[in-house]
Residue, then its C-alpha position, 0 to 999 in steps of 0.5 A: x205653842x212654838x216648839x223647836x229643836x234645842x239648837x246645839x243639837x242641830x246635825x253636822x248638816x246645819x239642817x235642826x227641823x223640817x215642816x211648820x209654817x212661815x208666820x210672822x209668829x214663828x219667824x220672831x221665835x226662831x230668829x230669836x233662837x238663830x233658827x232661820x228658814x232656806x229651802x227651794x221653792x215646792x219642797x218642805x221648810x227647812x229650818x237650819x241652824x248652822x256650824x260654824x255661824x259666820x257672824x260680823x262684829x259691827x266694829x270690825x267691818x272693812x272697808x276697802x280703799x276701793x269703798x272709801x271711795x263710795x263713801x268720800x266721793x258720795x257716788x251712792x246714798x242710802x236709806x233705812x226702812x223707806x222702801x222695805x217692800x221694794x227691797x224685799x222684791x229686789x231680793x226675792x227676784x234677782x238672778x243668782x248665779x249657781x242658784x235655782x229660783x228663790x226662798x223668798x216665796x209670797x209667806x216669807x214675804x209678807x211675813x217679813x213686811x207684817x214684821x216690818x211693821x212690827x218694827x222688828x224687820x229692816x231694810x237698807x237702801x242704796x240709791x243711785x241718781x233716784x234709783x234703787x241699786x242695792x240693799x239688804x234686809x234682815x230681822x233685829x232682835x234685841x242688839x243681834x241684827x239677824x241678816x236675811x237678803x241682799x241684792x245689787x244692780x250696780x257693782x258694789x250697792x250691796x257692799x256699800x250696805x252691809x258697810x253703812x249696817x254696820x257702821x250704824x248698828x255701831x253707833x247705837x250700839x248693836x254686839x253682832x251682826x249675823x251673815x249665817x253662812x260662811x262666803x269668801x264675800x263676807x269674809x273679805x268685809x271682816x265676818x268669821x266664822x264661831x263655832x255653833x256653842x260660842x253663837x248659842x252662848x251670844x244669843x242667850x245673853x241677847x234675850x236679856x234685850x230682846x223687848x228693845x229696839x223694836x221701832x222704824x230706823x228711818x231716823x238713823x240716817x243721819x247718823x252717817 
């Protein structure tokens, strides 16, 4: 049995439990729940369950004149769910400013491609002329799309996925997309931040659905 924390009982640190293990079991149940692990490598797993939660309404993502010109010009292409190990690498790997090392250890790791496989966990992939510059990953569960990582090699790859996420999880008619915490970055494409409750609230109607969309997006693209 997977016990947790009620979530809204979560300490002003965002910090809701400590210890457990990564299994791709546990990582269906707590991101159900909006439970998701961050921690630095060698230490405890931390669970965490922040207040405020910055979430992004698919509709209400913006794109700037700068972006438009990604979109109208075709300087990148993408895809869903093709590369989804490659993907995870690039997140796992790549050098982040202010930040020491990674969360993304080899459990999470094959967790979220044993979870792939599942079709529970996916992938957006932002291509350049053949290469792989930019993209995201995440866990959907029912119609809540629960953001994990991104990465970009070329300037703006990793906006240009979050843009085409959204726009797609639109058109198949996805309630919110879940940024966890709150970044200028963010902000500026149209995420905010709600309090922890409102959050609670979302995620306890999204268990109605939570038996749905589970299956490979790779036949989405042509939606865009």
């Amino acid at each position: 049995m997977i016990v947790f924390p009620h979530p809204l009982d979560c300490p002003p640190d965002g910090i809701l439990a400590f210890g457990g293990n990564l299994s791709p079991e546990v990582l269906e149940f707590t991101y159900s729940f909006g439970i998701f692990p961050w921690y630095s490598e060698g230490d405890p797993i931390l669970w965490w369950f922040p207040n405020p939660r910055m979430v992004l309404k698919p509709h209400e993502i913006r794109i700037s004149k700068s972006m438009r010109t990604y979109f109208n010009g075709q300087k990148f292409s993408f895809t869903l769910d093709e590369n989804f190990n490659e993907v995870i690498q690039a997140c796992k790997t790549i050098n982040r400013p202010g930040q020491d090392g990674t969360w993304i250890n080899d459990e999470l790791m094959n967790s979220f491609l044993e979870l792939h496989k599942r079709g529970m966990a996916h992938s957006v992939e932002v291509w350049d002329n053949g290469k792989l510059v930019g993209g995201l990953y995440g866990m959907a569960v029912g119609k809540i799309f629960f953001g994990e990582s991104m990465f970009s090699l070329k300037p703006n790859a990793s906006k240009f996925a979050l843009i085409v996420l959204a726009k797609i999880l639109h058109k198949k008619g996805y309630d919110l997309i879940d940024c966890q915490q709150e970044t200028d970055h963010l902000a500026s494409m149209g995420a905010k931040p709600i309090k922890a409750s409102e959050f609670y609230a979302m995620i306890k109607e999204n268990l109605l659905h939570s038996k749905k969309h589970k299956h490979s997006w790779s036949g989405w693209a042509s939606l865009l």
